[in-house]
C-alpha positions as CSV (number, residue, x, y, z in Angstrom):
1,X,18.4,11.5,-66.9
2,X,14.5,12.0,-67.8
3,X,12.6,15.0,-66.7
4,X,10.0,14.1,-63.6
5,X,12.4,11.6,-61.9
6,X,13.9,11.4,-58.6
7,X,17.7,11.5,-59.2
8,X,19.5,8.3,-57.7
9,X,22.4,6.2,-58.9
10,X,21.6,4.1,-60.8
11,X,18.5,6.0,-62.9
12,X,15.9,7.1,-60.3
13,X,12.3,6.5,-58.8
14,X,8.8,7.3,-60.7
15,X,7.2,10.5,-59.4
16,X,4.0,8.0,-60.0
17,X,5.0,6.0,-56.9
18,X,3.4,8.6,-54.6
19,X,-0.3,8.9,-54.7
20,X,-1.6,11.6,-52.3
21,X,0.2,14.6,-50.1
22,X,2.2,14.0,-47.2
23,X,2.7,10.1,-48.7
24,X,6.3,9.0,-48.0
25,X,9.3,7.1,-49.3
26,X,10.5,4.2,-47.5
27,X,11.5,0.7,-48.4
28,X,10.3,-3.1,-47.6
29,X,13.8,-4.4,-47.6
30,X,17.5,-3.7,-49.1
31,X,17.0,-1.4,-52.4
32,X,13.6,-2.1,-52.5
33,X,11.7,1.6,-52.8
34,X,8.2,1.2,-51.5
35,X,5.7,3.7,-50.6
36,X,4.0,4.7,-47.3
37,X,1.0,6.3,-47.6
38,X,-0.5,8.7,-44.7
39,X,-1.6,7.9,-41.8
40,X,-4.8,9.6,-40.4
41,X,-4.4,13.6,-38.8
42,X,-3.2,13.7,-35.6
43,X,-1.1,10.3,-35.6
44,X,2.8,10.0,-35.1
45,X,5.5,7.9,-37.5
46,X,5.8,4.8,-35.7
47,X,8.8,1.9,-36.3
48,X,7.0,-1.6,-36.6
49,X,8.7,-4.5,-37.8
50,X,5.5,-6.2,-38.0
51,X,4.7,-4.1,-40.9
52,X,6.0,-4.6,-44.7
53,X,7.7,-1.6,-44.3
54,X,9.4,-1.1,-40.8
55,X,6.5,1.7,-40.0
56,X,3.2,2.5,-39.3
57,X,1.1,5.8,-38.7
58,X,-0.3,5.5,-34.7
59,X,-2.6,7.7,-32.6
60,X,-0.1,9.7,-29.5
61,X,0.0,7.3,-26.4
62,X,-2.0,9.3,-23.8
63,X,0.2,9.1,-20.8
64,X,-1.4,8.6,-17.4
65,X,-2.5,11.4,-15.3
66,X,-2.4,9.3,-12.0
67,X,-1.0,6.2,-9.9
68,X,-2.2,2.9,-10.4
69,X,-1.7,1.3,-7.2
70,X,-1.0,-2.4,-6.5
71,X,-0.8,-4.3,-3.2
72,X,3.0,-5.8,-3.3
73,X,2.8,-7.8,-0.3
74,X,-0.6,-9.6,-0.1
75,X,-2.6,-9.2,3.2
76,X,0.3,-7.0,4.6
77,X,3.1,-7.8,6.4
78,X,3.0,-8.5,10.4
79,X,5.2,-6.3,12.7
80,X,6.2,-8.6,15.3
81,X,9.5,-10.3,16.9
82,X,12.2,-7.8,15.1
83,X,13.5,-4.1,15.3
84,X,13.8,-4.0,11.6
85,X,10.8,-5.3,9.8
86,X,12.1,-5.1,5.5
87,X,9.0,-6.0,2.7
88,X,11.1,-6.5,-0.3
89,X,10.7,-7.7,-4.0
90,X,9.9,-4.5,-5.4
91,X,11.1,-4.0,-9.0
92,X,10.5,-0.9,-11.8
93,X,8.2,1.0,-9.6
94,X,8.1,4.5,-9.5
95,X,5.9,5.3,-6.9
96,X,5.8,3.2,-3.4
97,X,2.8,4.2,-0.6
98,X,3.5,2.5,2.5
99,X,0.6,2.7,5.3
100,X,1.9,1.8,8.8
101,X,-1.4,0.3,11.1
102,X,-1.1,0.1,14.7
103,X,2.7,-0.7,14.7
104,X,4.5,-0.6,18.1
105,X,7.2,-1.9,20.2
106,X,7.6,-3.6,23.8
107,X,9.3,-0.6,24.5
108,X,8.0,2.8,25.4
109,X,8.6,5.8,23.5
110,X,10.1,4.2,20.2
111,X,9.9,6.0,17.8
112,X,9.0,4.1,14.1
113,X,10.9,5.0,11.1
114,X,11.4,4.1,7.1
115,X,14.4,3.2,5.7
116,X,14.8,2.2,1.7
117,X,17.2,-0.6,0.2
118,X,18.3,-1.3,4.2
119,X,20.2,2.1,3.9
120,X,21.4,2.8,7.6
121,X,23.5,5.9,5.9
122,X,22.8,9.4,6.6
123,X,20.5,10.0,3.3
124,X,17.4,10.9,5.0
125,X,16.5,14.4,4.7
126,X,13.4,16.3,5.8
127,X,11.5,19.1,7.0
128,X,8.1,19.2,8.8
129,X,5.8,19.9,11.9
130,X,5.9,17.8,14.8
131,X,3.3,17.4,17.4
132,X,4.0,16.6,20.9
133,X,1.8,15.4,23.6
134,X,1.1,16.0,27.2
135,X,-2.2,14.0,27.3
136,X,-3.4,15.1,24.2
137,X,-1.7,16.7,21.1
138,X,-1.3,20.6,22.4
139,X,2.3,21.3,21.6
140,X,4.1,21.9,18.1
141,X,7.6,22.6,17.0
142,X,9.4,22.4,13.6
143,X,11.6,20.0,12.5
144,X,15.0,21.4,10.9
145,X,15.9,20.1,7.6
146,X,18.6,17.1,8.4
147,X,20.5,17.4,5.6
148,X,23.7,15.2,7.0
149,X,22.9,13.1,10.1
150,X,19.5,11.4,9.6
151,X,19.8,7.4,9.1
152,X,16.0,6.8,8.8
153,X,12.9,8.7,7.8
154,X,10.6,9.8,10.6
155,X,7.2,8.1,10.5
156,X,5.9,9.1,14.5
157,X,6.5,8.2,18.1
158,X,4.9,6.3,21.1
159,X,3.7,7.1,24.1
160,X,5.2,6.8,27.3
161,X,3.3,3.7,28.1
162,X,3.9,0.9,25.6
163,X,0.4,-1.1,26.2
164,X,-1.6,2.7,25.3
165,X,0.2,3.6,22.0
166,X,0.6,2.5,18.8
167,X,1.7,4.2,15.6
168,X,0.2,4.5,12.4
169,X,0.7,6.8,9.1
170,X,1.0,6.7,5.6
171,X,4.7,7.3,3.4
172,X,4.6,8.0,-0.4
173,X,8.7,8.0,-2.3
174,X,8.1,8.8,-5.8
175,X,11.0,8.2,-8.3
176,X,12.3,4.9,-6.9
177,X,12.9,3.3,-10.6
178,X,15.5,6.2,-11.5
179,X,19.1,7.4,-10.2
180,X,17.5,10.8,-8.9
181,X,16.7,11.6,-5.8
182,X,13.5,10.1,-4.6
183,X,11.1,12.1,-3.2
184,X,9.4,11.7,0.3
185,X,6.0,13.0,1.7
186,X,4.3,10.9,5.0
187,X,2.3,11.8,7.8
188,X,2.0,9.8,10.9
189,X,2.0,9.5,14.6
190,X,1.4,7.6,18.1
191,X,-2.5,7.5,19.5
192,X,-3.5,8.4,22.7
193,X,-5.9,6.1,23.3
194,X,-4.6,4.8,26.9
195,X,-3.7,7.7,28.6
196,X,0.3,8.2,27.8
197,X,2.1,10.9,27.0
198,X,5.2,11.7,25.1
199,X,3.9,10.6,22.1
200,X,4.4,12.5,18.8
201,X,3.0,12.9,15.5
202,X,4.7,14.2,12.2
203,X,3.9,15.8,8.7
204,X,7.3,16.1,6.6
205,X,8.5,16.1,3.4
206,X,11.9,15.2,2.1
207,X,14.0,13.0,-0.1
208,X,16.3,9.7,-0.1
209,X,19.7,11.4,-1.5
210,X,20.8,7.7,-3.2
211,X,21.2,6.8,-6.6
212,X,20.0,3.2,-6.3
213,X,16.6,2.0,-7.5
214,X,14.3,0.8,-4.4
215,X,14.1,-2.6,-3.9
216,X,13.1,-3.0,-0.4
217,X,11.4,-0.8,2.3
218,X,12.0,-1.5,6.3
219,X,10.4,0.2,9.3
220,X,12.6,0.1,12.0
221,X,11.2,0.3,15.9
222,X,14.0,2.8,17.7
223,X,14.0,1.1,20.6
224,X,13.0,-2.8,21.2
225,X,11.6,-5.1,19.0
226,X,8.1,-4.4,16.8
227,X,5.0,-6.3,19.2
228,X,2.1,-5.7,16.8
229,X,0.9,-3.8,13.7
230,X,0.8,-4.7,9.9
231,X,2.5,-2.6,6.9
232,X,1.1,-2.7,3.5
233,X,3.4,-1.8,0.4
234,X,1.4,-0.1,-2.8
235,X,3.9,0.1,-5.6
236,X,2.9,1.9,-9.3
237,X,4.5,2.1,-12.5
């Protein structure tokens, strides 16, 4: 074997193939030595089979630093004629933001909800501050984590007179595309507007103990059928 080569079985490669530091060895198909000069500082080894050889030198995908969100159910989504209201069609998202407007139910004091994937399981679990009303939003207790017995996530409550109150809020689940738990933060609650009382607003935070991927979202009115209100459904990658 000569002095300067690259041992290999059957003689060896020139030293002469490589032409400048950090160039590597690779090949452009089956024994067929090829060289790959150096990419640019600051840029990754990248498999392309676009290339002659398999690779390529690229600059370091930047990930993104926030949400991008999208509008999955164009114009919202009417809350009338139903106790369960589901928006569905959502696929690889891993953030959902659902904003509740004005939704409420023929019948007083119903408390809306959020349920994922139709789950009427016990796989809510939360902790928070609710507010309770007399007239007007004076009283506050905590709300215990549920850790065995919730079968929906808490969004707020009506009022004791079903023409005055109406809920609205806002729900963000992050982790939907994965088997993990998905994480839950809203805040929401009935107006008093009309003069009831009994109606309740709540801040938690939580998660959705399920390893299934989101698919669909639901509110669901406690008692009686949804009269009125919209839902939108933001998902982002």
């Amino acid at each position: 074997m000569s002095s300067g080569r690259i041992p290999s079985v059957e003689g060896g490669i020139q030293p002469t193939i490589f032409d400048a530091k950090a160039d590597i060895l690779t090949a452009t198909a089956a024994d067929t030595p090829a060289r790959l000069a150096v990419g640019a500082n600051n840029t990754v080894l990248t498999a392309d089979s676009s290339t002659a050889t398999g690779l390529k030198w690229a600059a370091v995908a930047t990930p993104s630093t926030s949400a991008n969100w999208s509008l999955l159910n164009t114009g919202g989504t009417a809350l009338t004629g139903a106790q369960t209201i589901t928006v569905s069609g959502i696929t690889g998202a891993d953030k959902i933001m659902v904003l509740i407007s004005d939704a409420s139910s023929a019948t007083v004091s119903s408390r809306i909800s959020l349920r994922l994937n139709t789950d009427t399981g016990a796989n809510y679990n939360f902790v928070g501050v609710r507010l309770t009303a007399a007239t007007t939003y004076a009283k506050g207790n905590f709300i215990g984590a549920n850790l065995t017995t919730t079968t929906n996530y808490w969004i707020g409550q009506m009022a004791n007179t079903s023409a005055s109150s109406a809920v609205s809020g806002y729900c963000i689940i992050s982790g939907c595309n994965t088997s993990g738990l998905k994480m839950i933060n809203s805040a929401g609650g009935g107006d008093d507007s009309g003069g009831g009382n009994s109606q309740e607003l709540y801040f938690n935070g939580g998660y959705y103990s399920s390893t299934s991927t989101i698919s669909s979202i639901s509110l669901f009115s406690s008692t009686g059928n949804f009269d009125g209100g919209t839902v939108y459904v933001y998902t982002s990658a």
